[in-house]
C-alpha positions as CSV (number, residue, x, y, z in Angstrom):
1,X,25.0,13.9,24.6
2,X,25.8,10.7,21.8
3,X,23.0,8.3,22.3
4,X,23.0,5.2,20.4
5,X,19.3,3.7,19.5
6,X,18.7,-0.3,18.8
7,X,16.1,-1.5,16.8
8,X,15.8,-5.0,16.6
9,X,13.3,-6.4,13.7
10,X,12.4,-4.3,10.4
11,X,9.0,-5.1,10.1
12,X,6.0,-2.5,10.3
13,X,6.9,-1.4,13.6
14,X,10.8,-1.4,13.5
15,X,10.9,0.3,10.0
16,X,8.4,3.2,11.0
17,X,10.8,3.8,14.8
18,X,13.7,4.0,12.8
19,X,12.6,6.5,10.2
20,X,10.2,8.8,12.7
21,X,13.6,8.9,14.7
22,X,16.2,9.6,11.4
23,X,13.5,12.5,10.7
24,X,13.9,14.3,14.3
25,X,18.1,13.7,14.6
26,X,19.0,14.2,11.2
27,X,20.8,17.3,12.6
28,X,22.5,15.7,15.6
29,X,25.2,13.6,14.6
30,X,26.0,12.1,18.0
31,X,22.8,10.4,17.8
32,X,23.4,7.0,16.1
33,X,20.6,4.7,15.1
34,X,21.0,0.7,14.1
35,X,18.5,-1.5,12.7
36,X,18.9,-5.3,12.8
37,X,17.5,-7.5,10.7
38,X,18.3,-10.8,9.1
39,X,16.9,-9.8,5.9
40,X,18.2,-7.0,3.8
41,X,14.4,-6.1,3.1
42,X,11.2,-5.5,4.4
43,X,8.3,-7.5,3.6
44,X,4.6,-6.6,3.5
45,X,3.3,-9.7,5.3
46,X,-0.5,-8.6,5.1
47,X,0.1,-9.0,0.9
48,X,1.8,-12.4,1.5
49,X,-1.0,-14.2,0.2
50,X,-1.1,-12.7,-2.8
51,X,2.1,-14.0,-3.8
52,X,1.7,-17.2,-2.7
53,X,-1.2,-17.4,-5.1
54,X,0.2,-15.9,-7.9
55,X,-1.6,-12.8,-8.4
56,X,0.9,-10.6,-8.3
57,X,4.6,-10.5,-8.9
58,X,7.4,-11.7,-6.0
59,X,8.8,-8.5,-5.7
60,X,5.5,-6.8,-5.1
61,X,5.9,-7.3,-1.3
62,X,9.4,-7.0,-0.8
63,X,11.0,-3.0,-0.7
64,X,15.0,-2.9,0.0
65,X,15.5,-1.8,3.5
66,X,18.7,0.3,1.3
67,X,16.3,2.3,-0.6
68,X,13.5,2.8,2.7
69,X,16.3,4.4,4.6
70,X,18.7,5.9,1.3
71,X,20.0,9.7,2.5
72,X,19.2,8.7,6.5
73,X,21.2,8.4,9.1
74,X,20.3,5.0,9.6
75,X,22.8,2.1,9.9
76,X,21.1,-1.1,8.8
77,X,23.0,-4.6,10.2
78,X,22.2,-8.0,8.8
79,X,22.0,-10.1,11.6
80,X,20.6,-12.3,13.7
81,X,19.5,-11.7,17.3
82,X,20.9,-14.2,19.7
83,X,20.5,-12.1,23.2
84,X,20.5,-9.2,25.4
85,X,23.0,-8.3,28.1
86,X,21.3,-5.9,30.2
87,X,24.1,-5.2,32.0
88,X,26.6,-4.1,29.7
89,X,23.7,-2.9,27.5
90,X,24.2,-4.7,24.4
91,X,22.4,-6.6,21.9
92,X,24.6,-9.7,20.7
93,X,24.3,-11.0,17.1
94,X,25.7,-14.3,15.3
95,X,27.8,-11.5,12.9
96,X,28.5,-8.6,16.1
97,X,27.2,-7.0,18.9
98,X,26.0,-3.5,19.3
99,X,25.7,-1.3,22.3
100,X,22.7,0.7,23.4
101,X,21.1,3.6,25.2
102,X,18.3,2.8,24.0
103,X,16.7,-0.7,22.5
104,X,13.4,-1.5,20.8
105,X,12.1,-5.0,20.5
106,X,10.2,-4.7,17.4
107,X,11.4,-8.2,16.2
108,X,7.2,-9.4,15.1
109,X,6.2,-12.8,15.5
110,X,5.8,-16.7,14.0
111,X,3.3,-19.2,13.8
112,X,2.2,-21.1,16.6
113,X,1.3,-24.7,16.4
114,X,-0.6,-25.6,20.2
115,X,2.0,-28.7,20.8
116,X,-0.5,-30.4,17.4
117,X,1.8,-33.4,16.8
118,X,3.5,-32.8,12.9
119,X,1.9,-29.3,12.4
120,X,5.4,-28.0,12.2
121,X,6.5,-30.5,10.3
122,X,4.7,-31.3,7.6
123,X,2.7,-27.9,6.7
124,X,3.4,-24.8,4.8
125,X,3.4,-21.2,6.6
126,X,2.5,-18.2,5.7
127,X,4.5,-15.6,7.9
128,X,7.4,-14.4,5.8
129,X,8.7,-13.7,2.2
130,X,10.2,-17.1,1.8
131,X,7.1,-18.6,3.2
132,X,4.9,-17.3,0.2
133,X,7.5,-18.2,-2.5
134,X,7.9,-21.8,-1.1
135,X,4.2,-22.4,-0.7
136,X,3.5,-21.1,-4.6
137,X,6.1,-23.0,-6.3
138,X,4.3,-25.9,-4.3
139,X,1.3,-25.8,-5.4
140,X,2.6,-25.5,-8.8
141,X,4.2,-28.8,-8.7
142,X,0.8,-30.2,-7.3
143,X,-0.7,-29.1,-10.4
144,X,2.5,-30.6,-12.6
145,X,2.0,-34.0,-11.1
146,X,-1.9,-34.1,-10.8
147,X,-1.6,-33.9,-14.2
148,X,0.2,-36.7,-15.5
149,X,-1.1,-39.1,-12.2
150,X,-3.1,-42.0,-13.4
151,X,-4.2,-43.6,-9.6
152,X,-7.2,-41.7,-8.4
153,X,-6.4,-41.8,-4.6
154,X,-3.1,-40.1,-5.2
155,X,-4.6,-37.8,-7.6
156,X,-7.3,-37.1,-4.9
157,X,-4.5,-36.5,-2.0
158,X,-2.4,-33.8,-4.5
159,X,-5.6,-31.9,-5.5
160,X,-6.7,-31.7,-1.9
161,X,-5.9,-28.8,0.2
162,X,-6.3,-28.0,3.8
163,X,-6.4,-24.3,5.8
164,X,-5.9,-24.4,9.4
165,X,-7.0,-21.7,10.5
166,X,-9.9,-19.0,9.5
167,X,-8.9,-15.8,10.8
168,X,-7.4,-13.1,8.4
169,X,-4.4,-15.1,6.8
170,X,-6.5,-18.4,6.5
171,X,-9.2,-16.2,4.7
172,X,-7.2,-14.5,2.4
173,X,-5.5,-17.2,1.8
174,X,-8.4,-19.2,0.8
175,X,-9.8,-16.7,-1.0
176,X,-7.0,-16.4,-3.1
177,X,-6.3,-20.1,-4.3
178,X,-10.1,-20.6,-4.8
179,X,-9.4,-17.6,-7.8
180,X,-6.1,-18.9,-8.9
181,X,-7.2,-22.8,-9.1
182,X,-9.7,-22.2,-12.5
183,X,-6.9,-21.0,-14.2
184,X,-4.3,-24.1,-13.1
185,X,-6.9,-26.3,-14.1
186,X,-7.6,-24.8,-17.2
187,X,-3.8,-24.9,-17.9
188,X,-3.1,-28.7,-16.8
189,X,-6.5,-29.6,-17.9
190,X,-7.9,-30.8,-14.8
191,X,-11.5,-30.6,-13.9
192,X,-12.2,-28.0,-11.4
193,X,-14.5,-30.6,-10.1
194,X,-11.4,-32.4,-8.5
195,X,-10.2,-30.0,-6.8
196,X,-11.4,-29.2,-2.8
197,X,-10.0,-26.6,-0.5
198,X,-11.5,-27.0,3.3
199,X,-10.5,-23.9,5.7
200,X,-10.4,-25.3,8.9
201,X,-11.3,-23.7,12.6
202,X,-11.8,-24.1,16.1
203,X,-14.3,-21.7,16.4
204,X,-18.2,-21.3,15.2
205,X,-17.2,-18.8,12.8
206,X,-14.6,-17.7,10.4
207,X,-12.8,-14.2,10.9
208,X,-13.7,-14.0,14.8
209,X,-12.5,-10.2,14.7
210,X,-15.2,-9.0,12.6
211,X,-18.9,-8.8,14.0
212,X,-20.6,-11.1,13.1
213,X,-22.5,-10.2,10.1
214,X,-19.5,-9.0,8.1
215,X,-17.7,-12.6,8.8
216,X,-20.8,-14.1,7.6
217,X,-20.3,-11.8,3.8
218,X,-16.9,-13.5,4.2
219,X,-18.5,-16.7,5.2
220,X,-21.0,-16.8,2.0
221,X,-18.0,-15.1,-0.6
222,X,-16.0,-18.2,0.2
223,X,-18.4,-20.7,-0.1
224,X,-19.7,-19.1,-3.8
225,X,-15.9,-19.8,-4.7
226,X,-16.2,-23.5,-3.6
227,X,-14.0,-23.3,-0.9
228,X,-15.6,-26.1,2.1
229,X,-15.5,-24.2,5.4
230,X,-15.4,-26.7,8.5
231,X,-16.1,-24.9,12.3
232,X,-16.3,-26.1,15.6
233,X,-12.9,-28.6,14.4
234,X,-9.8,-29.0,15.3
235,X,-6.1,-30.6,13.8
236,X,-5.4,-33.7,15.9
237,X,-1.9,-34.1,13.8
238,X,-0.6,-34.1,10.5
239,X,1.8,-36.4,8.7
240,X,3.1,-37.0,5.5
241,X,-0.2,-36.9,2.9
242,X,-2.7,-36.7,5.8
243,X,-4.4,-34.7,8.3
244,X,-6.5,-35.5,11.3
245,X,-9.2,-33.7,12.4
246,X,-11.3,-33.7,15.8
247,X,-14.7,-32.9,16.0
248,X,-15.9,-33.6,19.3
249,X,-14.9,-37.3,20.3
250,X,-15.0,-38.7,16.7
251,X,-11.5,-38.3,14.8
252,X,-11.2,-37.9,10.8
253,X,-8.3,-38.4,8.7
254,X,-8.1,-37.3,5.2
255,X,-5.5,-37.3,2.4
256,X,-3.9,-34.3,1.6
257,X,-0.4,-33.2,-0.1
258,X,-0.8,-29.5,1.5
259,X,-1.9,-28.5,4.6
260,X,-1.1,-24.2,4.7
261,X,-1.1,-23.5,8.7
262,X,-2.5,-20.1,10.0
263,X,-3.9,-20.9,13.0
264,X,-2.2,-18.0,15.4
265,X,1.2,-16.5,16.3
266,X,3.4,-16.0,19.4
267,X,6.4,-14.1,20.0
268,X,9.3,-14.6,17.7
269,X,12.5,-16.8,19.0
270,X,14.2,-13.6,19.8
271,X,11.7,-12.7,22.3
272,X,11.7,-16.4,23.8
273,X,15.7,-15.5,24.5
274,X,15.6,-11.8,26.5
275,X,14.9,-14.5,29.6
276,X,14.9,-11.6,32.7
277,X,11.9,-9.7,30.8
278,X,8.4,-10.5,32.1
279,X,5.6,-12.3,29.0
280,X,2.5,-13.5,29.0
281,X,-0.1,-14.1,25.7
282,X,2.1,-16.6,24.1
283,X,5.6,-15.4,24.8
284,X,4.7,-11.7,23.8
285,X,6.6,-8.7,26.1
286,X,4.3,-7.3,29.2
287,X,4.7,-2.9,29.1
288,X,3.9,-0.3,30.8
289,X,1.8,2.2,29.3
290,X,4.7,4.2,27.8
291,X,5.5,0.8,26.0
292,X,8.8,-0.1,28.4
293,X,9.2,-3.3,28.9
294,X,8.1,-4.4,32.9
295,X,11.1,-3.4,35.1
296,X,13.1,-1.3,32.6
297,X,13.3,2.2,31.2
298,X,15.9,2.0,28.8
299,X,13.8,-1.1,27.1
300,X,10.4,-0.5,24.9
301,X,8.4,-3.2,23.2
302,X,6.8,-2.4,19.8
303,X,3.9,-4.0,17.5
304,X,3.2,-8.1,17.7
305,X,5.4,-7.9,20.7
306,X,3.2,-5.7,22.8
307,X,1.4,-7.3,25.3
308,X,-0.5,-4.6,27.5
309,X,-4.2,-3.7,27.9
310,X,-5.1,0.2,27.2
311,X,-6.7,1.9,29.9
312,X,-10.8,1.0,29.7
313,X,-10.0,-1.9,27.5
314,X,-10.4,-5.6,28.7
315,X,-8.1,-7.1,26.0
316,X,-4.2,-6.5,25.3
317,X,-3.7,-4.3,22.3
318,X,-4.2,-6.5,19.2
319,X,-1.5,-8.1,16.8
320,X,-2.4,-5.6,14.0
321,X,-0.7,-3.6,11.7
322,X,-2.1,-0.4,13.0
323,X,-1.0,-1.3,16.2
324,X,2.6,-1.9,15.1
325,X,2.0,1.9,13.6
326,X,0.6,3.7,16.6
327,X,3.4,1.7,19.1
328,X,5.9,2.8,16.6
329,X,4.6,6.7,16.5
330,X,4.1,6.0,20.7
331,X,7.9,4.9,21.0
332,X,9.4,7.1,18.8
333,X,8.3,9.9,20.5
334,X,9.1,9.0,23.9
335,X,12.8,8.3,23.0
336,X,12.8,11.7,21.2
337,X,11.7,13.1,24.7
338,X,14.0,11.3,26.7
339,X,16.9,12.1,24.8
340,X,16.1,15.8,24.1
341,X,14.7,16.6,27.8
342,X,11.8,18.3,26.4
343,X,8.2,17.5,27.0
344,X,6.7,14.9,28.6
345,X,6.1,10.9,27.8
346,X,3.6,9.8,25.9
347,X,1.5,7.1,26.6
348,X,0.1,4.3,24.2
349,X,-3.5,4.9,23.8
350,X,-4.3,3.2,20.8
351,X,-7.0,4.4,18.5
352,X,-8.1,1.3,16.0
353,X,-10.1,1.8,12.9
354,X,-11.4,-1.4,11.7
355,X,-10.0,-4.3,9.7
356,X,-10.0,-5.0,6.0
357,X,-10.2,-8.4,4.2
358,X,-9.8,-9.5,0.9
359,X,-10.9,-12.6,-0.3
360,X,-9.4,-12.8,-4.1
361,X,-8.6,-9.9,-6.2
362,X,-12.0,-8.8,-6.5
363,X,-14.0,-8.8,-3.2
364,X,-13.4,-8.0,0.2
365,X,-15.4,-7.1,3.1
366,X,-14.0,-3.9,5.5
367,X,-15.7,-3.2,9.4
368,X,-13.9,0.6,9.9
369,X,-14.4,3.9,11.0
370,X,-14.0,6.1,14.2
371,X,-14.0,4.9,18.1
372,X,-17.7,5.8,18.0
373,X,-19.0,4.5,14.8
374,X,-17.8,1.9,12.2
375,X,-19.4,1.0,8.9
376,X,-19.2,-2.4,7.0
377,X,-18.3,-2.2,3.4
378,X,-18.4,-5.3,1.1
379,X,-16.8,-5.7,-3.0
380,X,-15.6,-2.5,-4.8
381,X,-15.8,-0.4,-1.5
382,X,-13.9,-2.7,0.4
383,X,-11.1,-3.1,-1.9
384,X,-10.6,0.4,-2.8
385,X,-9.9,1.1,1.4
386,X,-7.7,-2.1,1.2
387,X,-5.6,-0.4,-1.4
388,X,-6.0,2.8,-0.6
389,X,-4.7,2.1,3.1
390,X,-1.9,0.2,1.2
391,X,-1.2,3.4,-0.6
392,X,-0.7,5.4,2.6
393,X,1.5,3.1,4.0
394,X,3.7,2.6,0.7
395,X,4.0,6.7,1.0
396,X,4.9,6.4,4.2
397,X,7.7,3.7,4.2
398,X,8.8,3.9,0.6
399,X,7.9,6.9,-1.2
400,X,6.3,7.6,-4.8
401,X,8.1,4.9,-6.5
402,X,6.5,2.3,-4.7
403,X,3.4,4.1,-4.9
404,X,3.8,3.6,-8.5
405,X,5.0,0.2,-8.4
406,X,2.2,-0.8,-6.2
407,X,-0.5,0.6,-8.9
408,X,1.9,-0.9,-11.6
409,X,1.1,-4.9,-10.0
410,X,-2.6,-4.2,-9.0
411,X,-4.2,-2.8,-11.8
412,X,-2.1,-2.2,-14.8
413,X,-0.8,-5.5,-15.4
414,X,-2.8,-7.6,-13.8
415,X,-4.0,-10.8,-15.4
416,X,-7.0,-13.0,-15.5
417,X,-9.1,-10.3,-14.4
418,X,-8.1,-11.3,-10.8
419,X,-8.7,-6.9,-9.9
420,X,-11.7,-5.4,-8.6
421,X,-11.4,-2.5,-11.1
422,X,-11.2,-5.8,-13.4
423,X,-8.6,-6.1,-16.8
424,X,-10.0,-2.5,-17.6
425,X,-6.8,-1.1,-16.7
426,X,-4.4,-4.0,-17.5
427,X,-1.8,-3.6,-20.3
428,X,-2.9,-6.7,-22.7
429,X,-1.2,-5.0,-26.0
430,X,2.4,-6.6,-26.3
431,X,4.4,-3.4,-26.4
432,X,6.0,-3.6,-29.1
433,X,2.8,-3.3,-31.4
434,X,2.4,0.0,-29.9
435,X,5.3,2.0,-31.2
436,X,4.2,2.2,-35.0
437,X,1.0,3.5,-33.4
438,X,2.5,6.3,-31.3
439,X,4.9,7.3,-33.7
440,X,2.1,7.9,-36.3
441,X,0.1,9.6,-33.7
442,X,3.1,11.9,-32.8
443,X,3.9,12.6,-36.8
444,X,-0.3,13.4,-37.2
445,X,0.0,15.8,-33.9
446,X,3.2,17.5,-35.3
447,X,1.6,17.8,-38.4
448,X,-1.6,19.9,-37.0
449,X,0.6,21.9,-34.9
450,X,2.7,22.8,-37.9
451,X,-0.4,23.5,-40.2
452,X,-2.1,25.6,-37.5
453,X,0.8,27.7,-37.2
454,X,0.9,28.5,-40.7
455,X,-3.0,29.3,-40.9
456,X,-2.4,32.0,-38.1
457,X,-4.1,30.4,-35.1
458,X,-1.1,32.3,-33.3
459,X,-2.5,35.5,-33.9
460,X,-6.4,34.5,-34.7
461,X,-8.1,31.3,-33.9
462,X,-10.1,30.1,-36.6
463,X,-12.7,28.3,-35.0
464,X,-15.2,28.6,-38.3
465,X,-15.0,24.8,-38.6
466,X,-16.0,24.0,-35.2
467,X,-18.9,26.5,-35.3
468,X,-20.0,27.0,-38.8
469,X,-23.6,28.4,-39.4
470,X,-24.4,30.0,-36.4
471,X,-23.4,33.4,-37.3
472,X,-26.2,34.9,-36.1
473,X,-26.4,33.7,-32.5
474,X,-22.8,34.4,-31.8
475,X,-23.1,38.0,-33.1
476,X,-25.2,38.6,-30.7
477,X,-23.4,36.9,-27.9
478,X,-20.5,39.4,-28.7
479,X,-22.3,42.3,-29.9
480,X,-21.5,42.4,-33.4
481,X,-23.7,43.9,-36.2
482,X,-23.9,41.1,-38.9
483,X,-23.6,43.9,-41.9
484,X,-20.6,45.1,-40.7
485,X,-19.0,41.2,-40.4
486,X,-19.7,40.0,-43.8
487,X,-16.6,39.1,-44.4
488,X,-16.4,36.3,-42.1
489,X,-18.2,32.9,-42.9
490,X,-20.2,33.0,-39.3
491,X,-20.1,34.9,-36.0
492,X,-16.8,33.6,-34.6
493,X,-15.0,34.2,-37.6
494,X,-16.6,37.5,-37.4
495,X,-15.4,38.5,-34.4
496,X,-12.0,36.8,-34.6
497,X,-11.3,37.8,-38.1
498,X,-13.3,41.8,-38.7
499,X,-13.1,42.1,-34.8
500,X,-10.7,45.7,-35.6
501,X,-12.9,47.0,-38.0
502,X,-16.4,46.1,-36.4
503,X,-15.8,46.9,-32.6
504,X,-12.5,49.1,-32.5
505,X,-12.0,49.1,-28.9
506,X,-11.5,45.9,-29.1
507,X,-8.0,45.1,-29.6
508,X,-6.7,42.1,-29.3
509,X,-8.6,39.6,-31.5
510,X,-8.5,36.6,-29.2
511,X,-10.2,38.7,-26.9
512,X,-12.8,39.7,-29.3
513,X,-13.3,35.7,-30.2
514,X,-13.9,34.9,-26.3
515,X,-16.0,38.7,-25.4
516,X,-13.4,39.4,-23.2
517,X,-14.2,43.2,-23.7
518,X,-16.9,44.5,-21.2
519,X,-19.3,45.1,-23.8
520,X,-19.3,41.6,-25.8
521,X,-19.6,40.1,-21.9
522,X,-22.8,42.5,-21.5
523,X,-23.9,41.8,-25.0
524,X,-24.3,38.1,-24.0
525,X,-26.0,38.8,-21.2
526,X,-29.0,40.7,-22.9
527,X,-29.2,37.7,-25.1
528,X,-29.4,34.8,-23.3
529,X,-28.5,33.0,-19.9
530,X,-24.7,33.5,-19.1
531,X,-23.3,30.5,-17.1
532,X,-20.0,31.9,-16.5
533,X,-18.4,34.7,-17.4
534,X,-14.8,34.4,-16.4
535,X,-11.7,36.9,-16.7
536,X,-8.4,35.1,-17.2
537,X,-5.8,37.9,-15.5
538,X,-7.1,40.0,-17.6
539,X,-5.5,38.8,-21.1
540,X,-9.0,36.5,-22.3
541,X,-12.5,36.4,-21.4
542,X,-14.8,33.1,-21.6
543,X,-18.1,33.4,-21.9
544,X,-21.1,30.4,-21.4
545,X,-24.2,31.5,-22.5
546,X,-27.2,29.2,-22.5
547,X,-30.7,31.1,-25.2
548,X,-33.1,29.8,-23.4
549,X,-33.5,29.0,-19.7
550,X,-31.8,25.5,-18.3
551,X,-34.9,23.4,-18.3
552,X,-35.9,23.8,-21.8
553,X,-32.4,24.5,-23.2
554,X,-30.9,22.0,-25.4
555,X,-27.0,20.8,-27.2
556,X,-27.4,23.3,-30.0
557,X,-28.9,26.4,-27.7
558,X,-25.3,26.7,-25.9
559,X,-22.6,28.5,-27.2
560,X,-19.0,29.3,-25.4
């Protein structure tokens, strides 16, 4: 029954096909499944901007497509995707060519520029790993040169920067330079006065995908950071240290050393070549609702490169990450049923829950929930779903060690404050300085451990220091008669220490300290409100006793 399985792209989609497939033919070894890809990683491009602002280290959104897939049956092939023959059934790469069953066009998307005459030229993107470490080491060499410049206008032009676009990327992406800039200026001793940052767009608000009041939080957030939104406008061209804008009739150029484009996406050049398939909606792949491409069973289409309209929807399934999840899960399945004979196919019927956005490390503003009912959430809220959703995904991709290194970059280590939980959990002590510290610390637990040994807290705790003075009460609690404990200083050293000789059926001394026995639990009953009164399997007893009611109890009318 061998099978072989093609995935081409290892993005969202492409990763989660390959290992939801891995997971159901792990057993079945004539079952072979390839990945292509022309990296040897997979990036996180909803983080992107964070790198490219500096907020977070470069490796934060990059895992090793080695480690994703380590112990599966998954054969991972650096390559690049030149074309499909459909009759022989292979995918052809510049390095090979690899034979299929079954293929998956999961290769995502790029940035589209509308024909705008030197947008591809001379701006910076924002749609891949190499995009965010090209535009960051950018702008730090705007800063460098800003600060030695002497000639105002071209001081102007490097401390002027341009967004096209306002959706998602063009709002993070503003977000986060408007938190980073304060702390370049403070370093090359630039005014922050100097500096503008105008986010561009075509439409009469910013983040169209949001209702309208949530883009209008985002709207306000940005302005507070002193980023100049500009709607209704569009990018005539750009050239080198200018952009043109059109509003209306009337054209404006302005200086400018970076212009960051995120003004939409199309289909990726590997979709442009797989000429016999039918698009539409920018060079994206038209399904059926099984996700196979038009006129092919042996074909399916996954996340960015999905066009099709669910049933009772009026718009083709959106370019979203939990689309590229659900066409994944849709896909996967469908193959497995194919392959095996069982079951039926499955089809796409997509089930989104909203959209997060963050704008800086420490605000954001979220519109999710069920088909039914969504909620907006705005600051700590928002963030925490941002990262929390980022949490799931690391699980389900990576594993724990992500998970760990995720935390690790967005809140332990974190600098500048620029977290919505803050510096309270970032590491600002040099390490070093903290070994004396916990060796001593260690030595002084040692030491108590040793010195509690020798006292006998093995055999009886002495809990007189922690207690001393209320021998009284606690008698009571455990039903001791104070002339028969006078050898201990109060009631717990009573009961812990003369426990044998005062209540013989009492045994075991711990017990006796806790009123494990029946009769201490009973005795504290009579005397005051019991709280709990919980038997550990039978070896210890604890008691919570409150001597007066809850209302008009206080600290020192509690005993345990």
């Amino acid at each position: 029954m061998g099978k072989s399985i093609v995935i081409v792209g290892a993005g969202y989609a492409g990763v989660l096909t390959a290992k939801k497939l891995a997971k159901r033919f792990k057993k079945m070894s004539d079952i072979h499944i390839t990945l292509i890809d022309k990296n040897p990683y997979h990036a996180m491009l909803t983080e992107l901007h964070e790198v490219a602002a500096n907020r977070v280290p470069e490796d934060h959104v990059r895992i090793s497509l080695g480690k994703i897939f380590a112990g599966r049956r998954v054969d991972v092939k650096l390559d690049t995707v030149t074309g499909v023959n459909y009759d022989t059934k292979t995918v052809i790469g510049k390095n090979g060519s690899y034979s299929y069953d079954y293929l998956v066009v999961a290769a995502g998307s790029k940035p589209t520029f509308f024909g705008t005459p030197g947008a591809e030229e001379y701006s910076y993107k924002l749609w891949s790993y190499d995009d965010a470490i090209r535009l960051k080491y950018h702008i730090f060499e705007v800063f460098k040169s800003a600060a030695s410049e002497t000639d105002p206008e071209k001081k102007r032009r490097l401390l002027t920067f341009y967004i096209v676009g306002a959706g998602f990327t063009g709002a993070e992406m503003a977000g986060e330079l408007a938190e980073w800039i304060p702390y370049l200026c403070k370093e090359h001793d630039i005014p922050r006065s100097l500096v503008r940052i105008v986010a561009v767009d075509m439409l009469d608000r910013i983040v169209p995908t949001f209702p309208a009041h949530v883009s209008e939080k985002a709207d306000r957030r940005l302005r507070k950071m002193g980023v100049e939104i500009v709607l209704k406008t569009g990018v005539s061209a750009l050239g080198d240290g200018y952009i043109e804008l059109k509003q209306g009739d009337k054209i404006i150029r302005d200086v400018t050393a970076t212009v960051m484009w995120s003004a939409g996406v199309e289909g990726c050049d590997v979709v442009s070549k797989l000429d016999s398939l039918m698009k539409a909606g920018r060079c994206r792949l038209q399904t059926d609702a099984y996700l196979r491409a038009e006129g092919r069973t042996d074909i399916y289409v996954a996340g960015d490169n999905i066009f099709y309209i669910p049933e009772n929807q009026t718009a083709p399934a959106p370019q979203m990450v939990e689309n590229a999840e659900q066409s994944a899960h849709t896909i996967a399945c469908n193959i497995i049923t194919e392959i095996t004979g069982k079951g039926e196919l499955e089809k796409y019927k997509p089930k989104f829950h909203g959209a997060m956005l963050c704008i800086g490390g420490r605000y954001g503003v979220a519109f999710v929930g069920t088909d039914k009912k969504k909620i907006s959430l705005a600051s700590f809220f928002a963030m925490f779903a941002k990262h929390f959703m980022n949490l799931v995904y690391f699980a389900q991709v990576a594993g724990w060690n992500k998970i760990i290194h995720y935390m690790k970059n967005e809140f332990f280590t974190i600098r500048n404050r620029r977290s919505f939980v803050g510096g309270h959990f970032s590491n600002r002590t040099p390490s070093f300085m903290l070994v004396l510290f916990r060796i001593w610390l260690g030595a002084v637990w040692v030491f108590e451990g040793v010195m509690k040994i020798v006292e006998g807290w093995l055999k009886t705790p002495k809990l007189e220091g922690f207690f001393g003075g209320a021998t009284g009460w606690f008698n009571m609690i455990l039903g001791v008669d104070g002339g028969n404990s006078a050898t201990a200083a109060d009631a717990v050293s009573s009961a812990t220490g003369a426990a044998a000789a005062v209540a013989p059926a009492v045994t075991d001394a711990v017990s006796s300290a806790t009123g494990a026995a029946s009769s201490g639990g009973e005795a504290a009953a009579s005397v005051g409100h019991v709280l709990f009164n919980i038997d550990f399997l039978g070896l210890f007893r604890a008691i919570f006793v409150s001597g007066k009611p809850l209302a008009e109890s206080k600290i020192a009318d509690y005993a345990f």
